[in-house]
Kinemage of the C-alpha trace (Angstrom):
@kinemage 1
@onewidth
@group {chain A} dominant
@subgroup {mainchain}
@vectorlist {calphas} color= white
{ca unk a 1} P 35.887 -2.604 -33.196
{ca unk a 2} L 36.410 1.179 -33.527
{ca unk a 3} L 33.600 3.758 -32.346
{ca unk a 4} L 31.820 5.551 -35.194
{ca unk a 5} L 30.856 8.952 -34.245
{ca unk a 6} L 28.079 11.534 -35.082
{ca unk a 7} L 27.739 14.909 -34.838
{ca unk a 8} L 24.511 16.825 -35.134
{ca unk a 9} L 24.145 20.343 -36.419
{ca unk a 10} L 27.304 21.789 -38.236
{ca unk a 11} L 27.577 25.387 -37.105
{ca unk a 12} L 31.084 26.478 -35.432
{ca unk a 13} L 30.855 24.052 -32.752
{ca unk a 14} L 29.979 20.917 -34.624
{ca unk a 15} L 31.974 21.286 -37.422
{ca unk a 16} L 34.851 21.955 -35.351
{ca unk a 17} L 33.842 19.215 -33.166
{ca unk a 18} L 33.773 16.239 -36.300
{ca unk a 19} L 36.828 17.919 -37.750
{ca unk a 20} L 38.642 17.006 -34.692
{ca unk a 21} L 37.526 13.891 -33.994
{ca unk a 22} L 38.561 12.706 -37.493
{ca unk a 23} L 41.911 13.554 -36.339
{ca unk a 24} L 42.082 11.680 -33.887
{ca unk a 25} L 41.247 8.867 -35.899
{ca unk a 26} L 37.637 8.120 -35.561
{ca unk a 27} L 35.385 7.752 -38.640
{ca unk a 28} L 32.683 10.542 -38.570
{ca unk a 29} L 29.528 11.467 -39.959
{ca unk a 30} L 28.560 14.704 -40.384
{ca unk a 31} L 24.534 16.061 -40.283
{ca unk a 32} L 22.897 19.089 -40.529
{ca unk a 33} L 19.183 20.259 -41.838
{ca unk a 34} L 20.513 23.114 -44.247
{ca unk a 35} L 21.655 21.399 -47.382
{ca unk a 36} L 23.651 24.207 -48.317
{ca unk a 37} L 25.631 23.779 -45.188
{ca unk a 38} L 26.403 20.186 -46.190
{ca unk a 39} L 27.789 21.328 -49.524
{ca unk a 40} L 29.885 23.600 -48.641
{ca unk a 41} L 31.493 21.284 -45.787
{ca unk a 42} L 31.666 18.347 -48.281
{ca unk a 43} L 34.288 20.989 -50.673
{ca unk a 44} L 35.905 21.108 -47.227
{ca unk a 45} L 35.268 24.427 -47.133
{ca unk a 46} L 33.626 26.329 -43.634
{ca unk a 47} L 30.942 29.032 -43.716
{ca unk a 48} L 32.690 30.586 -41.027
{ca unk a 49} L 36.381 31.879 -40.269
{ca unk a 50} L 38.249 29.607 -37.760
{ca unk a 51} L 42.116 29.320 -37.935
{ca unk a 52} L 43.149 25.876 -38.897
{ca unk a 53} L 39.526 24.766 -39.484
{ca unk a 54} L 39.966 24.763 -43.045
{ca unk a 55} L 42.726 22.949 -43.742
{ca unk a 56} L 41.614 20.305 -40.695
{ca unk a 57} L 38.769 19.790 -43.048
{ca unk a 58} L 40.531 19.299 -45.923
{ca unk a 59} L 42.631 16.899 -44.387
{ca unk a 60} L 40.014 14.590 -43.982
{ca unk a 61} L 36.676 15.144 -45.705
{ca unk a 62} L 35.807 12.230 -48.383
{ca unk a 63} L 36.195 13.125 -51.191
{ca unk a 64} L 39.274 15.566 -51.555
{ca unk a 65} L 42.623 14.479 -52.932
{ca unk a 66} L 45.124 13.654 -50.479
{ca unk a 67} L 42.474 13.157 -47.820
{ca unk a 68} L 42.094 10.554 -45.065
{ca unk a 69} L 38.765 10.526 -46.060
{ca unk a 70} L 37.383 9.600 -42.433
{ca unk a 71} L 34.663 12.562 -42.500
{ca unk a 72} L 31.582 12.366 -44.228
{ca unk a 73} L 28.387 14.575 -44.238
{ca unk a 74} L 24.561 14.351 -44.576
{ca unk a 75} L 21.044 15.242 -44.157
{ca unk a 76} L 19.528 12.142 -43.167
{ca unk a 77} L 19.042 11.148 -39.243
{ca unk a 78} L 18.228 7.449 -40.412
{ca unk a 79} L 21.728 7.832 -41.690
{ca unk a 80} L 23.264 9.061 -38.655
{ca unk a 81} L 21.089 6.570 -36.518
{ca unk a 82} L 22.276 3.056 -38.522
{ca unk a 83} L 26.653 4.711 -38.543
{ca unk a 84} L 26.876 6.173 -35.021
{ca unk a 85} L 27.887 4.639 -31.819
{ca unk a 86} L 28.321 8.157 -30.070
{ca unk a 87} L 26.235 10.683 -31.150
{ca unk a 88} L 26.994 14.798 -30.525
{ca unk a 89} L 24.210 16.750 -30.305
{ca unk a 90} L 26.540 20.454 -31.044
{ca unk a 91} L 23.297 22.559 -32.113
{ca unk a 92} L 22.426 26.007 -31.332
{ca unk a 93} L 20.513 27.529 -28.356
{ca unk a 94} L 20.317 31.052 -29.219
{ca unk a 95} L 18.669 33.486 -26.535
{ca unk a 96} L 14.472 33.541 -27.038
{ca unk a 97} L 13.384 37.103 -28.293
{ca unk a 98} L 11.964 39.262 -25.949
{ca unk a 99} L 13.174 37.361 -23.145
{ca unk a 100} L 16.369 36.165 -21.103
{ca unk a 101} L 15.755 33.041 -21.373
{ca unk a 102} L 17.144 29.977 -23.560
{ca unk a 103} L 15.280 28.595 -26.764
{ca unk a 104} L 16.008 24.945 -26.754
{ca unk a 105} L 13.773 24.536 -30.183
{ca unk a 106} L 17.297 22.951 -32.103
{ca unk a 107} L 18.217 20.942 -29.446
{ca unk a 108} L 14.168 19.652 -28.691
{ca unk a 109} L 14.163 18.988 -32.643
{ca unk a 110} L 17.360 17.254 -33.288
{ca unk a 111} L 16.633 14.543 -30.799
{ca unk a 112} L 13.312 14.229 -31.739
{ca unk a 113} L 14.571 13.427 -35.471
{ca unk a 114} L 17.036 11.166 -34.061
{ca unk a 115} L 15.569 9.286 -31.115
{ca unk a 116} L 12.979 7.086 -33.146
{ca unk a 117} L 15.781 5.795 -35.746
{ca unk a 118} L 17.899 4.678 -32.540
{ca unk a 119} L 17.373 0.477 -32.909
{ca unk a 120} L 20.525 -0.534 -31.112
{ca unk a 121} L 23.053 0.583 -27.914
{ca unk a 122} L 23.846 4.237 -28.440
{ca unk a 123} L 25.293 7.591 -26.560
{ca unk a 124} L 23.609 10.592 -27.315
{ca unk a 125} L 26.266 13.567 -26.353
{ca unk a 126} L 25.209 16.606 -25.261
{ca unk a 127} L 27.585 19.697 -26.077
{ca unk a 128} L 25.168 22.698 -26.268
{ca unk a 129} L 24.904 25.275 -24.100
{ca unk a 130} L 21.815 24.289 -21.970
{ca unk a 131} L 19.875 25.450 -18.674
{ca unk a 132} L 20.201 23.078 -15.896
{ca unk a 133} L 17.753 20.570 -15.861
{ca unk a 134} L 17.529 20.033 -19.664
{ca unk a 135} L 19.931 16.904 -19.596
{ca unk a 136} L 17.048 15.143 -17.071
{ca unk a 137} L 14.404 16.003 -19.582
{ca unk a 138} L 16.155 14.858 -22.716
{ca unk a 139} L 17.244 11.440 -21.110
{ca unk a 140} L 13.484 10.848 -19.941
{ca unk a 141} L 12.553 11.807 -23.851
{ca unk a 142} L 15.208 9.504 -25.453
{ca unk a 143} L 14.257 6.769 -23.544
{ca unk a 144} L 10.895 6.979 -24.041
{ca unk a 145} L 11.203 7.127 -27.736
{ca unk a 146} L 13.952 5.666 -28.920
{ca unk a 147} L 13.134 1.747 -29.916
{ca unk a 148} L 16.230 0.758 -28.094
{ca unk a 149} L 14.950 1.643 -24.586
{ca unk a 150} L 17.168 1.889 -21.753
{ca unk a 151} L 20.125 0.846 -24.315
{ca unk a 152} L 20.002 4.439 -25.859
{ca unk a 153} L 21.982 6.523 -23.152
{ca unk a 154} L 22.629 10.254 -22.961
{ca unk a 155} L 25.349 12.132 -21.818
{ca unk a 156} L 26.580 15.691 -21.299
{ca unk a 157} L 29.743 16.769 -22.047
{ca unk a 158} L 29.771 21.053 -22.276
{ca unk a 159} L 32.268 22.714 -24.963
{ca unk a 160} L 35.048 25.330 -24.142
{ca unk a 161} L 35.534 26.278 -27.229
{ca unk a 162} L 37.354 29.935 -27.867
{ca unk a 163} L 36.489 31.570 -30.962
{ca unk a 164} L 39.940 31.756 -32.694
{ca unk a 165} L 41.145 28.755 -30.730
{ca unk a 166} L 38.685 26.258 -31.575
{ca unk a 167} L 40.860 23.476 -33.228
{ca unk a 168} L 43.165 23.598 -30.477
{ca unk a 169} L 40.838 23.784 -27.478
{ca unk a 170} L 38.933 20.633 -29.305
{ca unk a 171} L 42.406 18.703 -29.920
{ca unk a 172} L 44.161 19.490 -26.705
{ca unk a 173} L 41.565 20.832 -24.111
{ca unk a 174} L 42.197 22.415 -20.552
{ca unk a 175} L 39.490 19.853 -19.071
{ca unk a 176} L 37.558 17.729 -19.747
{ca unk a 177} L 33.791 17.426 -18.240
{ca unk a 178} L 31.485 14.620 -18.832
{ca unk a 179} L 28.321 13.854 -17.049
{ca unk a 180} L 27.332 10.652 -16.679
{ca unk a 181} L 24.379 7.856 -15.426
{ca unk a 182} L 26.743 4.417 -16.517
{ca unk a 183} L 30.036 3.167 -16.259
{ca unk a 184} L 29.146 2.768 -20.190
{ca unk a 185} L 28.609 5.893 -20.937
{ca unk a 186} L 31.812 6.771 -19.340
{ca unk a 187} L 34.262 4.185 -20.520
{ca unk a 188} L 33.356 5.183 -24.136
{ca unk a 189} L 33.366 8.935 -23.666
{ca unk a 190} L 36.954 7.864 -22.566
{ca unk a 191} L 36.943 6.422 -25.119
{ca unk a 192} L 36.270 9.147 -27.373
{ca unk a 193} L 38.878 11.613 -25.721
{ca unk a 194} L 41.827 8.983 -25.247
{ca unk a 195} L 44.414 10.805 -26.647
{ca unk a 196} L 43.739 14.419 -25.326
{ca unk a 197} L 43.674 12.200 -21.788
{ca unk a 198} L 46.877 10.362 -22.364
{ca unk a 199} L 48.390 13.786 -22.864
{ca unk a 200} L 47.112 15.039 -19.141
{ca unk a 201} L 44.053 16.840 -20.501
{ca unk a 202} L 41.823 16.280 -16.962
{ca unk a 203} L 38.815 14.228 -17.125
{ca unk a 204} L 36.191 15.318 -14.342
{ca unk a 205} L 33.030 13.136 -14.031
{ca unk a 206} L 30.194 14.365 -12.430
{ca unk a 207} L 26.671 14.091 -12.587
{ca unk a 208} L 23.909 16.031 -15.406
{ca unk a 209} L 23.296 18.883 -13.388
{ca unk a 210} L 26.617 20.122 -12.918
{ca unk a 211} L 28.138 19.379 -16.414
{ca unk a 212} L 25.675 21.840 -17.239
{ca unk a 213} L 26.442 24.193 -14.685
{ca unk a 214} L 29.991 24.010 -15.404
{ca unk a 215} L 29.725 25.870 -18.728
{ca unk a 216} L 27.112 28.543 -17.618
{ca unk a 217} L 29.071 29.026 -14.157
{ca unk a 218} L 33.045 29.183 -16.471
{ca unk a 219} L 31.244 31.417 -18.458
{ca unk a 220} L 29.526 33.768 -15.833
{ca unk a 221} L 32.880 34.135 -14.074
{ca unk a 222} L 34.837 35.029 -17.238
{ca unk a 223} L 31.836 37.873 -17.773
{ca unk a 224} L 32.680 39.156 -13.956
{ca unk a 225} L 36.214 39.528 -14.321
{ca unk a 226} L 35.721 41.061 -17.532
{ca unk a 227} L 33.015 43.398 -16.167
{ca unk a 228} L 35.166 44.656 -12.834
{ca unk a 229} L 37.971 45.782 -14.787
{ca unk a 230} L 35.359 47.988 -16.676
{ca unk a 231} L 33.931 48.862 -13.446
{ca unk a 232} L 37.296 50.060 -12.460
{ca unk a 233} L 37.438 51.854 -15.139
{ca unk a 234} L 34.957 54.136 -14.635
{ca unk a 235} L 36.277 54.829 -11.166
{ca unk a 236} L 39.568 55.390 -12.436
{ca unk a 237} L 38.031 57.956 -14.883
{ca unk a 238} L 36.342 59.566 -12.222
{ca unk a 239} L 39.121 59.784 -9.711
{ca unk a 240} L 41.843 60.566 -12.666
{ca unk a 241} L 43.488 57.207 -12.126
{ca unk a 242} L 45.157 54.717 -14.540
{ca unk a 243} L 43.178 50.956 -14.990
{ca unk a 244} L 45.891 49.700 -17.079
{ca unk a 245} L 48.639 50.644 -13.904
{ca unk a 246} L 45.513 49.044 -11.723
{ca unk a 247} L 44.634 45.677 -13.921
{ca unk a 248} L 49.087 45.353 -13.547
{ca unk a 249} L 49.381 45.493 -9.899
{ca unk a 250} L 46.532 43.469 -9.253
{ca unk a 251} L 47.327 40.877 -11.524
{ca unk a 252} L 50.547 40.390 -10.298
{ca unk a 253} L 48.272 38.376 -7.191
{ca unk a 254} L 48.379 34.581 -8.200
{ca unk a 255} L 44.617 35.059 -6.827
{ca unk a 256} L 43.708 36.923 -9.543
{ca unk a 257} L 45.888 36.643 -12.473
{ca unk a 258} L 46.139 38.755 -15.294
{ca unk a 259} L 44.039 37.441 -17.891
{ca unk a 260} L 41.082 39.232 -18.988
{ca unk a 261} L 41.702 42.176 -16.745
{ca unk a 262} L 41.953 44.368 -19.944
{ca unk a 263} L 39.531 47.358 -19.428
{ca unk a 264} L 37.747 48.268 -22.986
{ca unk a 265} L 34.197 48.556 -24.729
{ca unk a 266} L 33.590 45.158 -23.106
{ca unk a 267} L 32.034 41.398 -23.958
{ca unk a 268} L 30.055 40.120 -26.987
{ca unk a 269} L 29.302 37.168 -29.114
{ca unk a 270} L 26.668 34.477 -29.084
{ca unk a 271} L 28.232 32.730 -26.073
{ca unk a 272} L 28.740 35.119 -23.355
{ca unk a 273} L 25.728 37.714 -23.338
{ca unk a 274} L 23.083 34.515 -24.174
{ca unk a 275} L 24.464 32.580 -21.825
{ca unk a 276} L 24.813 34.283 -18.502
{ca unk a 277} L 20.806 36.197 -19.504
{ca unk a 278} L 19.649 32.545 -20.071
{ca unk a 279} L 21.231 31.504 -16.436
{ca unk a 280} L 19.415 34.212 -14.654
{ca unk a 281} L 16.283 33.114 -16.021
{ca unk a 282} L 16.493 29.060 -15.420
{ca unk a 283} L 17.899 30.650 -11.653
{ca unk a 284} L 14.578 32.195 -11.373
{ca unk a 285} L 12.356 29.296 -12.561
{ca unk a 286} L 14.434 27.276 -10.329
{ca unk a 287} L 13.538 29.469 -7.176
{ca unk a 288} L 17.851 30.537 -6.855
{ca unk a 289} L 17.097 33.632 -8.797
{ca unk a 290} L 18.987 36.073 -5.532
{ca unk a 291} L 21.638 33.900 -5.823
{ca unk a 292} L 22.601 35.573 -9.414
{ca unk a 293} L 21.240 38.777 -9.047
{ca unk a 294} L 25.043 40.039 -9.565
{ca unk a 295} L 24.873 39.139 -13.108
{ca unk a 296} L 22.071 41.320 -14.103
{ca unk a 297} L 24.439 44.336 -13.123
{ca unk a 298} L 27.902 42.655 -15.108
{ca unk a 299} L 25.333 42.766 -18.054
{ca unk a 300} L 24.921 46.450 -17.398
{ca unk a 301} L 28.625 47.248 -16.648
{ca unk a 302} L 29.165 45.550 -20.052
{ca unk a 303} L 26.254 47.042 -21.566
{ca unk a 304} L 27.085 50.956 -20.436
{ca unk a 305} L 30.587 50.752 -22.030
{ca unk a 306} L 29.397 50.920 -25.603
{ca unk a 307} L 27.543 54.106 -24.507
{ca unk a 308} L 30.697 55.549 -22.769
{ca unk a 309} L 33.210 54.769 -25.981
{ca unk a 310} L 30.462 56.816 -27.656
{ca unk a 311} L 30.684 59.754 -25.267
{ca unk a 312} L 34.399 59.481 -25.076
{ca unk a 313} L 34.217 59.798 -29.085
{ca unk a 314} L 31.685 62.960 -28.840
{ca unk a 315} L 34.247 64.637 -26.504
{ca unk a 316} L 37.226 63.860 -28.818
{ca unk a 317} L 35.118 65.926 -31.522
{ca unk a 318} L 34.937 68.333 -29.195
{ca unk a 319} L 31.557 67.605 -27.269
{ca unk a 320} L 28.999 68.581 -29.663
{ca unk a 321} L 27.329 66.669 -32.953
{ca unk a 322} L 28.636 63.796 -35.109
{ca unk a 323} L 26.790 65.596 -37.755
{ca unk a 324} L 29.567 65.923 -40.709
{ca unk a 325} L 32.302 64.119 -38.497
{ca unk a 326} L 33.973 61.409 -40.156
{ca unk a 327} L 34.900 58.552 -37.895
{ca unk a 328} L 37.286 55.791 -38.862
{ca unk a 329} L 36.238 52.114 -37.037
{ca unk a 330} L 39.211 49.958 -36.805
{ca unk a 331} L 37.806 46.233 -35.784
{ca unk a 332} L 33.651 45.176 -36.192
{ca unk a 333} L 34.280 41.660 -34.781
{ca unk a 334} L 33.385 41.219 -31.271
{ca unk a 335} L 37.221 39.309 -31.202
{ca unk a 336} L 40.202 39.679 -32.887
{ca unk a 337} L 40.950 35.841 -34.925
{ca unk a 338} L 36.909 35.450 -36.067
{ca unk a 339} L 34.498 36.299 -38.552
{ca unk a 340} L 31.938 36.772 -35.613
{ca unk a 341} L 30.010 40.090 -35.312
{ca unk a 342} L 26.903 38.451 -33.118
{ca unk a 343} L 26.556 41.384 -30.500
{ca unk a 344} L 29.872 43.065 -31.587
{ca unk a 345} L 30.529 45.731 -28.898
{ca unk a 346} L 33.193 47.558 -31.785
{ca unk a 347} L 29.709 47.464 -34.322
{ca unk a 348} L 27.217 48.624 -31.982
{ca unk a 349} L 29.647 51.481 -30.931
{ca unk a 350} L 29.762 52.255 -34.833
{ca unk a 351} L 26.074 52.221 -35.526
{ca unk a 352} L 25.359 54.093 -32.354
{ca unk a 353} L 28.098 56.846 -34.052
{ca unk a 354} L 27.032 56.445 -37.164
{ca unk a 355} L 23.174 57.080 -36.535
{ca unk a 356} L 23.849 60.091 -34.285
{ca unk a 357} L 25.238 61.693 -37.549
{ca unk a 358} L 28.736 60.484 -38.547
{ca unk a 359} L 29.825 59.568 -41.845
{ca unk a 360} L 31.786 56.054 -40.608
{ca unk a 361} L 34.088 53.715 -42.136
{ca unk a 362} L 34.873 50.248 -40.822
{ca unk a 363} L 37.606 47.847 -41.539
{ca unk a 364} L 38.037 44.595 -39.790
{ca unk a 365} L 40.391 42.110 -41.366
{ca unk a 366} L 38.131 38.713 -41.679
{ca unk a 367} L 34.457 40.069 -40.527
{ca unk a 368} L 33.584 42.656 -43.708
{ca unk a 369} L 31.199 40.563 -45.167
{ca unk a 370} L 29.464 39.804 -41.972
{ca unk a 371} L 29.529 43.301 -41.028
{ca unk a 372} L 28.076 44.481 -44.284
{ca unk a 373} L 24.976 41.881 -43.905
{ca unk a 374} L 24.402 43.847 -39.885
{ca unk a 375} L 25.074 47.519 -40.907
{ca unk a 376} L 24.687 47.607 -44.844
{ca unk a 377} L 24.052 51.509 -44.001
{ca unk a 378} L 27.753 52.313 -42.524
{ca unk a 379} L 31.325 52.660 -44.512
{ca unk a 380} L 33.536 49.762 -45.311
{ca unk a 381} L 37.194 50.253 -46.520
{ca unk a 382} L 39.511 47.162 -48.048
{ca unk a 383} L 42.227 48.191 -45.093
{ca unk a 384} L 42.794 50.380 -41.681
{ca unk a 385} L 44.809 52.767 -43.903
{ca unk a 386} L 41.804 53.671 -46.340
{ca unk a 387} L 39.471 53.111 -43.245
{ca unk a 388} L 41.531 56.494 -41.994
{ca unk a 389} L 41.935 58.618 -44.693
{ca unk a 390} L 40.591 61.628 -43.595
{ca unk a 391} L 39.223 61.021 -40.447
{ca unk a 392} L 38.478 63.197 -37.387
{ca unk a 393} L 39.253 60.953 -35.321
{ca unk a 394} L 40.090 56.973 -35.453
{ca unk a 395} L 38.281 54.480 -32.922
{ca unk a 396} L 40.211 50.965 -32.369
{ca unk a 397} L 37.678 48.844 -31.322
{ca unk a 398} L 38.801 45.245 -32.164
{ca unk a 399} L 42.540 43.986 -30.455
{ca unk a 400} L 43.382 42.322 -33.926
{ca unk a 401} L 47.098 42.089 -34.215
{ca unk a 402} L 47.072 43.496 -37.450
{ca unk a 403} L 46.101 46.582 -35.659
{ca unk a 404} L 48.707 46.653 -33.208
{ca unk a 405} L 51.433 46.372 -35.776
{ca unk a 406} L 50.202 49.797 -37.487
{ca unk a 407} L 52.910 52.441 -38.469
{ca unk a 408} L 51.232 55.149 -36.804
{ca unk a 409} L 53.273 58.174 -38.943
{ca unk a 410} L 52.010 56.427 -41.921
{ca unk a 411} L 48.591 56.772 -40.552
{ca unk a 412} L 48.406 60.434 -39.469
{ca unk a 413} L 49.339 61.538 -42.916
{ca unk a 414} L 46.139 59.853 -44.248
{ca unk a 415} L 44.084 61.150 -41.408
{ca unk a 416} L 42.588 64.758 -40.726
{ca unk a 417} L 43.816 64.188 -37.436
{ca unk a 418} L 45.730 62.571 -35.591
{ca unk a 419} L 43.594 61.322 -32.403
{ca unk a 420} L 42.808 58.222 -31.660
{ca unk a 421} L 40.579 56.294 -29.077
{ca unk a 422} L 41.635 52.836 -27.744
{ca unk a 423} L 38.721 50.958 -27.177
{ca unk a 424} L 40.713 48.388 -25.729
{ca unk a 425} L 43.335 49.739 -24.126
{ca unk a 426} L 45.823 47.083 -26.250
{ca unk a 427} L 47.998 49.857 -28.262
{ca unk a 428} L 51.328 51.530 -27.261
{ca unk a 429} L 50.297 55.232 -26.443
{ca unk a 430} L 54.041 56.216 -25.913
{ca unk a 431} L 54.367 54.881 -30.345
{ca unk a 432} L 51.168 56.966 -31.268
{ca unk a 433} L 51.856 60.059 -29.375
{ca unk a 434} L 55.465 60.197 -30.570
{ca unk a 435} L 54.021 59.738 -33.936
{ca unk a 436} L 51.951 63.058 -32.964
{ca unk a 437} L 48.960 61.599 -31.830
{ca unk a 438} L 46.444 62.193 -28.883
{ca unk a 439} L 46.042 59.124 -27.957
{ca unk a 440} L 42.989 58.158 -24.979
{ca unk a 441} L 41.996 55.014 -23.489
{ca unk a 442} L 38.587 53.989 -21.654
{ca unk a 443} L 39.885 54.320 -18.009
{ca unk a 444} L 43.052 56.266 -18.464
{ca unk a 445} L 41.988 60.110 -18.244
{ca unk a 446} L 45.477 61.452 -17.525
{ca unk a 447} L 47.916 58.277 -18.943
């Protein structure tokens, strides 16, 4: 008999998450608390911007014409309890405020709700973001309070999920990493992921404490390579050398590699920032807190290059006031290929502008309305062309490909001038300064 699969809390992850596994052929079920959430999934639409999410959606919620009809949604965990074999628990754990540390409130709650209604064999899946040690705590919960004892198993099984990526890095993941008390629990979380197996996607099973590590330690890694390149940026900017040149011949070393070695304004999101904060605190708690003392300064590498993108922009005025500047933003996501402005480096660098005195305008090409709800108090313009019209200078902030493309000419005429500040070093200079513009990257004084 086929599994039947649940997912818990439909945010970006879990509606992602039953998406894909109603493509690959499982019948799902759907829950979340906010009603209004559950509505606008069962249109098979998404509160968010994802590519492909919303036509993956389409193709299968109940409902729509033409539909497989294999996804379903609701509110109710007796519901999800009485349909599920394998249950994903996808729900948020947002940093606590006013600390570093993780709030596992959603998570806590969502098993609560569904651990009592749990009468027969069941896997509970994990896929949130959690500190280590919260997989130990769970299973001792669930098995004290679900009514089907020891035959109501939980698993963890972390997400690698890119923002802009997501359908693809559920459907046909790099690895895949499941932790594991039972040869049950694992034969049906193989189960589960069959076909992304068959087609060589690795399988590594390992044990709850280091399923959970794995995401916090992927993550913490891709914030340190992130974070050196900005380091090396401000070297390069005090010793009049060229990052870009550097991040080249350095990734050229198979030790290395080029991704992520592009200097720029540096890291957001809800993933990154929470995360590696929330792993110095549970390092602490745990007594290991040396061991990640490191992170506390890539946080503050990160951090300090909003601050210098807004120096670099006071210079480019010509070192004095914003006050009756007018500053052109091109990007407010904290990617390019998302809606997402949680902790947008390319907003805060706006606001901090914009409060220091500058009239600004933003454009971003899907994250407007999200931007809007954050900074109601800053510019918006319908594209990167009105965005510039008569601008001092123009700050690219976002690496959207939209942005790349740009006819610089066409730009400079709508512009007061023609300077611009690559926040990401991801532009041709040699385009914009034939075009006439004075064109300056973060870590490239004299390119």
């Amino acid at each position: 008999m086929a599994l039947k699969i649940t997912v818990i809390g439909t945010g970006y992850l879990g509606a992602t998450h039953a998406a894909a596994m109603a493509e690959l052929g499982f019948e799902v079920l759907g829950l979340d608390v906010v009603p209004e959430k559950i509505e606008t999934l069962q249109r098979g639409e998404v509160p968010m911007y994802e590519p492909g999410l919303r036509e993956l959606l389409g193709k299968h919620v109940a409902g729509i014409e033409g539909s497989s009809g294999r996804l379903r949604f609701t509110t109710d965990f007796a519901e999800v309890a009485a349909f599920g074999d394998v249950h994903f628990l996808c729900v948020n754990t947002p940093q606590k405020h006013g600390e570093y540390a993780c709030d596992m409130s959603y998570v806590d709650s969502a098993l609560a709700s569904l651990a009592p209604h749990l009468t027969g064999p069941a896997l509970v899946v994990g896929k949130s973001t959690v500190p280590v040690g919260s997989a130990d705590r769970l299973a001792a919960y669930l098995a004290e309070h679900a009514p089907a004892g020891d035959g109501a198993e939980l698993a963890w099984n972390p997400e690698f999920l890119r923002e802009g990526f997501a359908v693809e890095d559920t459907l046909h993941p790099d690895r895949l990493v499941v932790g594991v008390r039972s040869e049950r629990a694992e034969r049906l979380l193989r189960e589960v992921y069959a076909t992304p197996i068959e087609e060589g996607s690795p399988f590594v099973v390992t044990d709850f404490p280091t399923a959970e590590l794995v995401k916090t330690a992927a993550n913490s890694f891709l914030a340190t390579k992130i974070s050196f390149i900005n380091a090396m940026a401000e070297v390069c900017e005090a010793a009049g050398g060229d990052v870009a040149k550097l991040a080249e011949a350095i990734g050229y070393d198979d030790r290395i590699g080029k991704k992520f070695l592009r200097a720029g304004i540096g890291f957001g999101g809800g993933c990154l920032p929470k995360d590696i904060r929330a792993f110095m605190a549970r390092a602490g708690e745990l007594g290991a807190d040396q061991a990640l003392t490191f992170l506390r300064e890539i946080d503050s590498v990160n951090m300090r290059q909003r601050g210098r993108m807004v120096e670099l922009t006071r210079q480019a005025l010509g070192g004095g006031p914003f006050l009756g500047k007018r500053v052109a933003v091109l990007g407010a996501t904290f990617k390019p290929d998302s809606d997402d402005v949680r902790d947008s480096p390319a907003l805060n660098v706006a606001g901090q502008v914009h409060l220091q005195g500058a009239q600004v305008t933003v454009y971003d090409p899907k994250g407007m309305e999200n931007a809007r709800r954050l900074f109601p108090t800053l510019g918006y313009a319908d594209s990167a062309l009105e965005a510039v019209r008569g601008a001092d200078v123009v700050l690219h902030l976002t690496e959207w490909r939209e942005f790349r493309e740009l006819d610089p000419e066409v730009l400079g005429e709508a512009a007061a001038a023609r300077v611009i500040l690559d926040g990401r070093n991801a532009l041709d200079p040699a385009l914009w300064r034939k075009a006439g513009w004075t064109y300056r990257a973060m870590g490239r004084p004299t390119a």
